[in-house]
C-alpha positions as CSV (number, residue, x, y, z in Angstrom):
1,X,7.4,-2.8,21.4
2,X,8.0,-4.0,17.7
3,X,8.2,-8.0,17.5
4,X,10.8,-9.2,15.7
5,X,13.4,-7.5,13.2
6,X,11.8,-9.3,10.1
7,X,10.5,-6.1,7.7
8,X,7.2,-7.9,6.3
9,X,7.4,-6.5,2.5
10,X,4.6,-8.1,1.6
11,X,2.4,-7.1,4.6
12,X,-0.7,-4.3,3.5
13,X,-2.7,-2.6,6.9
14,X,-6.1,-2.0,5.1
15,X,-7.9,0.6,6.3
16,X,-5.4,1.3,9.0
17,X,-7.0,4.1,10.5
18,X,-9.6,1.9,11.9
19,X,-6.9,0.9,14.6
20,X,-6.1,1.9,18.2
21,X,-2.9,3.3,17.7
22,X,-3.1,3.9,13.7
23,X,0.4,3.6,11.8
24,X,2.0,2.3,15.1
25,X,0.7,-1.0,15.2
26,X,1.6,-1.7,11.6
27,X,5.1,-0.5,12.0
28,X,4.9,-2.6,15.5
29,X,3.9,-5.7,13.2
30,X,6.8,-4.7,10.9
31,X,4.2,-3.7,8.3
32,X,5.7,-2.0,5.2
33,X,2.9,-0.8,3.5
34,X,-0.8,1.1,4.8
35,X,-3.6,2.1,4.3
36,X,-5.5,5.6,5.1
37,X,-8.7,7.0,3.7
38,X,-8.8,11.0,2.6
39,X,-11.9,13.2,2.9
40,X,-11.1,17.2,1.7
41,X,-13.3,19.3,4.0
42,X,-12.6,22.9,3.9
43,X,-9.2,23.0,3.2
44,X,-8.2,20.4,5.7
45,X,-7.8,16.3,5.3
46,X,-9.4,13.9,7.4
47,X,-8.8,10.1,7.9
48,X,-12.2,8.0,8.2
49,X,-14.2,5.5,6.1
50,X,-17.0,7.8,5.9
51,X,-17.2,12.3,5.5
52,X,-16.1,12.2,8.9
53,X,-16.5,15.9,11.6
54,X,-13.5,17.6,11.2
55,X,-11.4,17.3,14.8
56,X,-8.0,17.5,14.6
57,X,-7.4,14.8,15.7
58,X,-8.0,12.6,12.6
59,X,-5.8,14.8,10.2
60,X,-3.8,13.0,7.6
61,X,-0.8,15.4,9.1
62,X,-1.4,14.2,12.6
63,X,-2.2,10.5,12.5
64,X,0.5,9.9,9.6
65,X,2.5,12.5,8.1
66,X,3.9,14.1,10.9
67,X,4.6,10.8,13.2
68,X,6.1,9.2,9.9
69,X,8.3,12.0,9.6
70,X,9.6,12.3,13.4
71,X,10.4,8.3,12.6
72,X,12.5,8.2,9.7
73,X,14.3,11.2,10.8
74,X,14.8,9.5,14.4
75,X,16.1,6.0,12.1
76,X,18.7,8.7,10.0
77,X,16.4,8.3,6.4
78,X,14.2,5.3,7.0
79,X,11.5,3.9,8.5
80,X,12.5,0.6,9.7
81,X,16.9,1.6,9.9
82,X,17.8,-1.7,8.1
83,X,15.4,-2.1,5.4
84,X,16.8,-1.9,1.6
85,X,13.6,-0.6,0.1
86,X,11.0,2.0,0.6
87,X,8.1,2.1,2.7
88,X,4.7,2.4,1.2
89,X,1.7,4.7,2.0
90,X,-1.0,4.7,-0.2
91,X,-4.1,7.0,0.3
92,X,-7.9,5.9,-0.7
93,X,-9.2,9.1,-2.0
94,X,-12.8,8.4,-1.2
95,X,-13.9,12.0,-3.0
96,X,-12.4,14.8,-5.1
97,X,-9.2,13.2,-5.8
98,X,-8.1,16.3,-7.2
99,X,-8.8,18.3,-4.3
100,X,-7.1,16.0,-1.9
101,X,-4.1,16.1,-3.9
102,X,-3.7,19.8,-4.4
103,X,-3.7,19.7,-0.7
104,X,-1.6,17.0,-0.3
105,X,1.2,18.2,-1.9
106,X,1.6,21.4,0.5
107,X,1.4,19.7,3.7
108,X,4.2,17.1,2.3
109,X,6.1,19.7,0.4
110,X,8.0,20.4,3.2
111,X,9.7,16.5,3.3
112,X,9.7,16.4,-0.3
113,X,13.0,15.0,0.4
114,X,12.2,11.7,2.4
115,X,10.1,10.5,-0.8
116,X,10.2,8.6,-3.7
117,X,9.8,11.1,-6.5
118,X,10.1,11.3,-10.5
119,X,12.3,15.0,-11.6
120,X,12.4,15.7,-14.8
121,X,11.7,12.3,-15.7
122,X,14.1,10.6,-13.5
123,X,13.2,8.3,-10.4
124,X,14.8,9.0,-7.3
125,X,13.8,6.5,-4.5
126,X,13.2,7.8,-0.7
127,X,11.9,6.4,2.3
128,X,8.4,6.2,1.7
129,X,6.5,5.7,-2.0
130,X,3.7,7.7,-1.3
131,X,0.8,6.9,-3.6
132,X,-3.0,7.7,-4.4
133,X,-5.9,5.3,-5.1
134,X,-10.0,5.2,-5.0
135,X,-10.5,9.2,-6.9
136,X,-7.2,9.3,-8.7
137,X,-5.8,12.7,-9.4
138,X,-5.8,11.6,-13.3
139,X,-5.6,15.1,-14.8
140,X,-3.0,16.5,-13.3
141,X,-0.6,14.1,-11.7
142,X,0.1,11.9,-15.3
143,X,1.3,15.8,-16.4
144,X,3.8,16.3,-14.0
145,X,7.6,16.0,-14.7
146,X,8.7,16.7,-11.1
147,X,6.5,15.0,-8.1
148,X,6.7,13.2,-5.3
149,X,3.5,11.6,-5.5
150,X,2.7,8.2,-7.8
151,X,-1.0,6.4,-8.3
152,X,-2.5,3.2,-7.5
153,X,-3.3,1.4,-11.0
154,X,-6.0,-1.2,-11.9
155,X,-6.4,-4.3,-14.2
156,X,-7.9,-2.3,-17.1
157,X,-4.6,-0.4,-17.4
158,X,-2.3,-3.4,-18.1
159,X,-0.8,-3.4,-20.8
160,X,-1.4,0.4,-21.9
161,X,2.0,1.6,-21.7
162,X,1.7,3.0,-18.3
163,X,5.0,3.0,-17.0
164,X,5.8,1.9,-13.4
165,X,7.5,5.3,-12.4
166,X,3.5,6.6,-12.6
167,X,1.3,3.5,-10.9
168,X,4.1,1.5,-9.6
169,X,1.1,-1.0,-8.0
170,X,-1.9,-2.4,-9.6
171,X,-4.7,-2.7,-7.2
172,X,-8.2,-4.7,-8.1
173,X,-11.3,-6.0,-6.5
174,X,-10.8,-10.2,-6.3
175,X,-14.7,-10.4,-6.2
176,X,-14.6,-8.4,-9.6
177,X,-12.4,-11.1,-11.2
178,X,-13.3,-14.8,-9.7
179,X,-16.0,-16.6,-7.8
180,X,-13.9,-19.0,-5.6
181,X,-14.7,-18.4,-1.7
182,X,-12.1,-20.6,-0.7
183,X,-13.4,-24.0,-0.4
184,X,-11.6,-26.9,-1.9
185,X,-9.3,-25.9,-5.0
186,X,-9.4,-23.1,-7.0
187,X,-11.2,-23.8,-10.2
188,X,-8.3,-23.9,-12.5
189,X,-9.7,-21.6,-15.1
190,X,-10.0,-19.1,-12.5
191,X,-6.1,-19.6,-10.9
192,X,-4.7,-19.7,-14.8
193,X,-6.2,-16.5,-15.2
194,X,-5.0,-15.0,-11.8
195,X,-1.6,-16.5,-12.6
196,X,-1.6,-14.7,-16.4
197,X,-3.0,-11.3,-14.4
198,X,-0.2,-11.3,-11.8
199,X,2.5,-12.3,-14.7
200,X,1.6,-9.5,-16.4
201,X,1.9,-6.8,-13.3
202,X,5.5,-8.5,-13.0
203,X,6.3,-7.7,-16.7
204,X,5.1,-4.1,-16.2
205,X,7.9,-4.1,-13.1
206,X,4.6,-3.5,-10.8
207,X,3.9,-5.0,-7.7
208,X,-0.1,-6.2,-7.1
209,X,-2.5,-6.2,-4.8
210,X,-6.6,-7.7,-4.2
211,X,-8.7,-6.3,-2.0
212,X,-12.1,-7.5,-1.2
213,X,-11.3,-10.8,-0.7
214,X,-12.1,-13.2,2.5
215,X,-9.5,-11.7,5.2
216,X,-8.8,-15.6,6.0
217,X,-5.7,-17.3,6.8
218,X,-6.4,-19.3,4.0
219,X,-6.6,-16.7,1.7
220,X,-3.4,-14.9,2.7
221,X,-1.8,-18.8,2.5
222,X,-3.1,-18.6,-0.8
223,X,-2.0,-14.8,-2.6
224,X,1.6,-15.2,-0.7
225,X,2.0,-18.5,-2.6
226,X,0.4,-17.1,-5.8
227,X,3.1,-14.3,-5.9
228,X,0.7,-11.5,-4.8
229,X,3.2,-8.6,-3.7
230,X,1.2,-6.8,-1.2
231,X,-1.1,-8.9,0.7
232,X,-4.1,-7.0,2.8
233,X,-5.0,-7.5,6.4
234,X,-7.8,-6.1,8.8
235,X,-6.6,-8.4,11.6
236,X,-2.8,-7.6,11.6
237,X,-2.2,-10.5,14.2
238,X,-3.7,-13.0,11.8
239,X,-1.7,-12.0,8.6
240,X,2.1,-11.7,10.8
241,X,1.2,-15.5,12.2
242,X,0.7,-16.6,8.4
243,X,3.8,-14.6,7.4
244,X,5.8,-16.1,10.5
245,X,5.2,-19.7,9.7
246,X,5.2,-19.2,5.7
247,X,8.8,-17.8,6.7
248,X,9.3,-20.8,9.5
249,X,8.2,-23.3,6.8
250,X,10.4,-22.0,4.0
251,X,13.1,-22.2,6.5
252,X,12.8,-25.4,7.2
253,X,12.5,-26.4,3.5
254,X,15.9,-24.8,2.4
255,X,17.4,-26.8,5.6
256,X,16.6,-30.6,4.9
């Protein structure tokens, strides 16, 4: 049972394996972006936090690929039927990056065509921007002139001329950056230099995202207003009451 028709754009399921019914309650939430963790073991991918036991249960083809599929072809193209932009999946390759994405491109070959993808240069958006993080295939996937498949960027690469048809997202640890836990105001050395970080993603035409940070309501409060595009979650519930009544509030503003 999905809860309301609002597409949460801004809405990130981290480590959305770690859920009862993995990708189903984010799409239930109206999620449009998650989270999954890769482990290569012979031959096969697995979804877990740590080298998990191979059981097939805990494919990357069973618990997302092949239920993602089933729903966009069910919804004629999409994930959610009336949303105007492309759902995002990004993998944490937690080992062997190359690995994982030699193997990765077989088992998706087959729906190549329900994926963002660059040929020959050219972008050509799908229903799902599929795209890698933690191990990054470096070597091979920058090389590539046809693919389906885009990467997760970082701080370090701003402003290297890295387009955003490669790492169409910048992703960074918050603890990395700034000290604030939260309490009072942000120190305003440390929001003037989020606010020239997150300025420049924008200029690159990337969309950003912390992790590591307090998974508080304050917090999320915080990023959304900030401008942070994809804003994580481990308690789903908590981050779609913060979206509701951010959206309730603004509401209400544009009315008086």
């Amino acid at each position: 049972m999905e809860i309301n028709k609002e597409i949460h754009f801004n809405a990130f399921s981290h480590n959305d394996y770690s859920r009862e019914n993995p990708l189903f309650d984010a799409l239930a939430f109206r999620y449009n972006c998650v989270e999954a963790d890769l482990w290569p073991i012979n031959g096969e991918l697995y979804v877990s936090h740590d080298r998990p036991e191979p059981d097939p249960a805990i494919t990357f083809e069973n618990l997302y690929l092949k239920p993602l599929i089933a729903r966009i072809q069910k919804n004629k193209g999409k994930v959610y039927p009336n949303s105007d932009r492309p759902f995002y999946l990004m993998i944490d390759c937690k080992t062997k990056g190359e690995e994982i994405y030699s193997l990765l491109k077989k088992q998706i070959e087959p729906y190549k065509e329900y994926f963002c993808s660059i040929e020959n240069g050219v972008y050509k958006e799908g229903a799902v921007l599929f795209f890698l993080s933690g191990e990054r295939p470096k070597k091979s996937l920058p090389q590539e002139k046809s693919r389906f498949t885009f990467l997760d960027g970082q701080i370090k690469d701003l402003g290297k001329g890295i387009p955003a048809s490669l790492a169409p997202v910048i992703s960074d640890n918050y603890e990395d950056f700034f000290t604030w836990n939260g309490e009072g105001e942000m120190p305003a050395d440390q929001l003037k230099k989020m606010r020239e970080i997150i300025a420049q993603v924008h200029q690159e035409g990337k969309l950003f995202r912390w992790w590591g940070a307090p998974d508080t309501p304050e917090f999320k409060r915080f990023f959304i207003k900030e401008g942070v595009d994809l804003v994580g979650a481990d308690d789903l519930n908590g981050l779609y009451n913060v979206l509701l009544s951010t959206s309730l509030n603004d509401k209400s503003v544009g009315s008086e």
